[in-house]
N, C-alpha and C positions, 0 to 999 in steps of 0.2 A: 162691215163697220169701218168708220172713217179714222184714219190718226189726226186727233185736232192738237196743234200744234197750243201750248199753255200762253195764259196771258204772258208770261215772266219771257219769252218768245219776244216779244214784239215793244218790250217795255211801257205793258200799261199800269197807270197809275190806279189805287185804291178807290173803289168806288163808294162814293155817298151812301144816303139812308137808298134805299130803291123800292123800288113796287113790291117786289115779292114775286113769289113762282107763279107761271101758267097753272092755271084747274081745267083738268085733261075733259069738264063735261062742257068748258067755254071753246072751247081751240075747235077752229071751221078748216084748218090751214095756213098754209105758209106763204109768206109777201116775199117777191122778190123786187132788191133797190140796187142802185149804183149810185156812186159819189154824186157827179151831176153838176165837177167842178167847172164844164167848158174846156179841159187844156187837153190839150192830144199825146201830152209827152207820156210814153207807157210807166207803167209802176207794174215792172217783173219781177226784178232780182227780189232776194229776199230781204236786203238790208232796205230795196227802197219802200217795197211794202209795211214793215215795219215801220221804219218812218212815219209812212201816211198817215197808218193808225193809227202813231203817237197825234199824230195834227189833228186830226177829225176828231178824237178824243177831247182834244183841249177845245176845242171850237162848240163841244156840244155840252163838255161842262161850266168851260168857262164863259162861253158867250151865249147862251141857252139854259144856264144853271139846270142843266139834267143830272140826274146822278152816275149818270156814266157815260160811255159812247154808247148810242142809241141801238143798234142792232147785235142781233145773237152771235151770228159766224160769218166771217168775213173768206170767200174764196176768191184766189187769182189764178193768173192765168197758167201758172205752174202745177194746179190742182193742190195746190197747197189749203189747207182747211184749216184758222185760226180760231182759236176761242177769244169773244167779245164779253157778250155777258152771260153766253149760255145758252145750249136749247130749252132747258127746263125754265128758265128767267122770264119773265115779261118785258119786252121790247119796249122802246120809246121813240119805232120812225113811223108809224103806219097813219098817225093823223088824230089821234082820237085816242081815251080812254078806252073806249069799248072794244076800236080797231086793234090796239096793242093785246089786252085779254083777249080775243079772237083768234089772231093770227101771230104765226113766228116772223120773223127778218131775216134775208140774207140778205147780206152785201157781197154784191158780183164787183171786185175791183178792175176796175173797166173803165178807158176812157173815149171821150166821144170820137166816135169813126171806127173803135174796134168792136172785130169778132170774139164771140169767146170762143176757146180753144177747146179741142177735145179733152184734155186735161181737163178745164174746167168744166165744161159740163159734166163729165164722171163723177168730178167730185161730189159736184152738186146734187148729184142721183142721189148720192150717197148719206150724205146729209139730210135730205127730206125723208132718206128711208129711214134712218137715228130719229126723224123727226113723229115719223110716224110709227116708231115703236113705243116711244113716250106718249104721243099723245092718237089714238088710233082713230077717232075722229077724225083727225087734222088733216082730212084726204085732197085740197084742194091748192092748185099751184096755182096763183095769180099774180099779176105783174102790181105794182104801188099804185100804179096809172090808174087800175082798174077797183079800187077798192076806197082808194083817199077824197075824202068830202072837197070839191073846187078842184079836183081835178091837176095831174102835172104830169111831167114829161117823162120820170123815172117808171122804170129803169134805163131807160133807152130803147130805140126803134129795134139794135142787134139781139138784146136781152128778149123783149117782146116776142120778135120771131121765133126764137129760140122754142117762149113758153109754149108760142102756139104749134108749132112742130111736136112739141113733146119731148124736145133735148134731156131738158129736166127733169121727166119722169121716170121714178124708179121699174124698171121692167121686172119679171119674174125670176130672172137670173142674177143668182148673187154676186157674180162674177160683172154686170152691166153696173153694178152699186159701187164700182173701185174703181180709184185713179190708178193711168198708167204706172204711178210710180209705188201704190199700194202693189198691184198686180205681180210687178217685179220684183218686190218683198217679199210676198207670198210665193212667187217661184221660187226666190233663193230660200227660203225657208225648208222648201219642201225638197229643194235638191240637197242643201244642210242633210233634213233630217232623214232621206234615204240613203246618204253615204255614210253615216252616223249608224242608221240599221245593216247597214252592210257591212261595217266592220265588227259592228256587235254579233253577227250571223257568224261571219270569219272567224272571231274571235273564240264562239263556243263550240262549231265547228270542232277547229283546232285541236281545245282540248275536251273535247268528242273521242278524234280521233286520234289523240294521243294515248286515251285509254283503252279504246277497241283494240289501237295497237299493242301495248302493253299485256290484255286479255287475250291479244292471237298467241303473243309470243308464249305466254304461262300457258295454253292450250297444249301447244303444239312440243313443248318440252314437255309437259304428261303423257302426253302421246308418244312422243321417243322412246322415253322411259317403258312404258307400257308396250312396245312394239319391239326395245331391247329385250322385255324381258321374256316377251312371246318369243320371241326369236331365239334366244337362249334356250329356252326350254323343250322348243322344236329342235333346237340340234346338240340338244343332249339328248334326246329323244331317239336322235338316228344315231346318234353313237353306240346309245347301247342295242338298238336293234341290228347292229352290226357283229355282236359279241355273241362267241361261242356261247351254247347253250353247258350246266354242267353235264359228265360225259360225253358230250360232242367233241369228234376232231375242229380241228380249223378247219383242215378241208374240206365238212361236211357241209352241205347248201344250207341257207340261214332262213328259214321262213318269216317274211319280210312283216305278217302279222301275230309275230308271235315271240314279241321281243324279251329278251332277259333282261330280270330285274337286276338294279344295279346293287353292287357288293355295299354291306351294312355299313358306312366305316366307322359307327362304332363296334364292330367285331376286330378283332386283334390280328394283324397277318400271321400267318406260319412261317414259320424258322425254315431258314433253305436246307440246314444242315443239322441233325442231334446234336445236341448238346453235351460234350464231355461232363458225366456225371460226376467224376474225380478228379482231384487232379493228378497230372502225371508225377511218378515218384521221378524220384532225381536220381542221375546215372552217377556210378561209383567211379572213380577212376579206375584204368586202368592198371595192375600190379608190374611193376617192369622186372624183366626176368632176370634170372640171377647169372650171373657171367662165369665162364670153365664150365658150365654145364651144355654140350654139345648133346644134341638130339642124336639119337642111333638111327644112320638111313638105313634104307634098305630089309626095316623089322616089316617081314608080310602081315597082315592082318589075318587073325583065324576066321578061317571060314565059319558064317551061322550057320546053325542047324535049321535047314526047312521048316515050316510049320506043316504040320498035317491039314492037309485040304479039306475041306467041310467041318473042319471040329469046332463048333459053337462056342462062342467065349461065355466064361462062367459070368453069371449075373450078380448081379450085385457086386463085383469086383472095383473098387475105386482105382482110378490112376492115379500113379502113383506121381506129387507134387514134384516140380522141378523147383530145384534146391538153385534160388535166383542167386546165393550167396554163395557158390562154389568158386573156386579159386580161377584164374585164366588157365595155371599151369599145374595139371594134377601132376600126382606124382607116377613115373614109368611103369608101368606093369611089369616085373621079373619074368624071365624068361627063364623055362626049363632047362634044366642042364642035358647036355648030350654026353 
C-alpha cells in the first residue's frame, strides 16, 4: 500500500460538481501523462511540487472550466505519491468521455530531458497495484500517447520507455510495490516493534523470575525445617541408644540395635534422700551446774556382773524407754560406809 500524501498537502482548492466514481465493470486500465510544460527546470522539493499542483489546478479549472485538476495521483521524483482527485474518481486527461470511464491517470511530475527515478518508479508500482485492487479489471498500463484520439507526445519519450521495459509494472512481490522511502518505514516499524517485544519478553521474564525465586527460596526454608527436624530426631535417637539399659552397668556394652526408651517426663523423679517424716523436736538447754559441789575423784566404778553366756533373753520383754528428760546432773550414789 502506497501513503498518498492528502489534498490539504499540496494546497488544493475545492472541486466543482465532477463526473462521479469509476464503475469497476468499465475501467480497461491506467493512462500514464506528464505536464508537457517544455521547461527543464526540475519540480523535486516538496514545496516546489506543491506549487505546481497548485498551477496545473488553476489552469484546468480556470482556463478549461474542468471541475478539478484532471488527473487522479500525481508521483515525483521523490516517490512521493499525492492525492489529485482520486483513484476511485473519474479522470478528466485521457481525451474523451469514454477514455476518462475506461482508464485511471497518473501524473509522472517529470520535465522534458528527465529520467524517472527509481523512487518513482516504486511508487508507481505501487499505485497501479491500489489501482488494481479497486478496480481488478484495470490490468493494462499505457502511455496518453497510445490511447488519445489525434494522437500527442505525453508522457514523454523517458516515461514511454519506462512503460515499455515494465518499470511500472506491479511484480508479485509486495516488497517491489513500495518506495524506498515506504520500505524504510516499514523497517523502522519493525525494528520499533521487536525492541518493544523485547522488552515486553524482559519485562515478564523478570517477574517470572522474581517468583520462581521467591518459590525456591519458600522451598528450601521447608526443607530446612524438615531436614532440622530429621536431624534432630536422628540424634536424639543416638543419644538414647547410648543410655544404660534399667539394671545395666555403665560399663556393660550397649547393643547398638536395641536402644532404651527414653524416661516418661511426665513421671515424677525420685527424691535423692527420705524425707524427714517429723520434724525434729527442739533441744533443751543445757542446766548449768551448781557451784561448791565438787565431784569426788578417784570413786572406782563397781564392777558388772557377767551375763551368763548362752541364756536366751526372755520374749516379749520391752526396753525399757530412755527418760529424754533426765536431768544432765544426777544425783551421787552414796557410798557404803567402812
Amino acid at each position: 500500500m502506497v501513503d498518498y500524501l492528502p489534498r490539504s498537502a499540496w494546497g488544493a482548492r475545492a472541486p466543482s460538481s465532477g463526473p462521479g466514481r469509476l464503475l469497476a465493470s468499465r475501467v480497461r486500465g491506467v493512462a500514464i501523462h506528464w505536464p508537457g510544460t517544455g521547461s527543464t527546470r526540475p519540480i523535486h522539493t516538496r514545496t516546489a511540487v506543491a506549487s505546481a499542483l497548485r498551477g496545473w489546478q488553476a489552469f484546468h479549472m480556470d482556463d478549461r472550466g474542468w471541475s478539478d485538476i484532471a488527473y487522479q495521483v500525481a508521483v515525483d521524483q521523490a516517490g512521493r505519491a499525492w492525492t489529485l482527485r482520486g483513484l476511485r474518481t473519474q479522470s478528466g486527461a485521457n481525451g474523451s468521455l469514454t477514455l476518462n470511464q475506461q482508464y485511471g491517470a497518473i501524473l509522472l511530475v517529470l520535465v522534458t530531458g528527465e529520467q524517472p527515478t527509481s523512487a518513482m518508479k516504486a511508487t508507481v508500482r505501487g499505485v497501479v497495484a491500489d489501482f488494481r485492487r479497486s478496480f481488478p479489471g484495470g490490468t493494462r498500463i499505457v502511455p496518453h500517447s497510445a490511447i488519445r484520439p489525434g494522437g500527442t507526445d505525453c508522457p514523454g519519450p523517458a516515461a514511454r520507455a519506462a512503460i515499455a521495459r515494465g518499470d511500472f509494472t506491479p511484480n508479485s512481490s509486495p516488497e517491489d510495490d513500495m518506495t524506498p522511502a515506504q520500505m524504510q518505514e516499514l523497517k523502522n516499524f519493525i525494528e520499533a516493534r521487536n525492541k518493544a517485544y523485547a522488552l515486553w519478553v524482559h519485562k515478564m521474564l523478570s517477574r517470572q523470575l522474581v517468583q520462581v525465586a521467591k518459590a525456591y527460596t519458600t522451598d528450601m526454608k521447608n526443607f530446612e525445617r524438615q531436614t532440622d527436624a530429621a536431624d534432630a530426631a536422628r540424634a536424639a535417637a543416638a543419644v538414647w541408644a547410648t543410655q544404660p539399659r534399667p539394671g545395666q552397668e555403665p560399663s556393660d556394652p550397649i547393643d547398638p540395635n536395641d536402644p532404651v526408651d527414653p524416661v516418661d517426663p511426665t513421671e515424677p523423679p525420685l527424691p535423692d534422700e527420705d524425707p524427714i517424716p517429723f520434724p525434729p523436736l527442739p533441744e533443751e538447754p543445757a542446766t548449768p551446774e551448781e557451784p561448791g559441789t565438787p565431784e569426788e575423784p578417784g570413786t572406782p566404778e563397781e564392777p558388772g556382773i557377767p551375763e551368763e553366756p548362752g541364756a536366751p533373753e526372755e520374749p516379749g520383754t520391752p526396753e525399757q524407754p530412755v527418760d529424754l528428760e533426765e536431768p544432765a546432773n544426777p544425783e551421787p550414789t552414796p557410798q557404803p560406809e567402812k
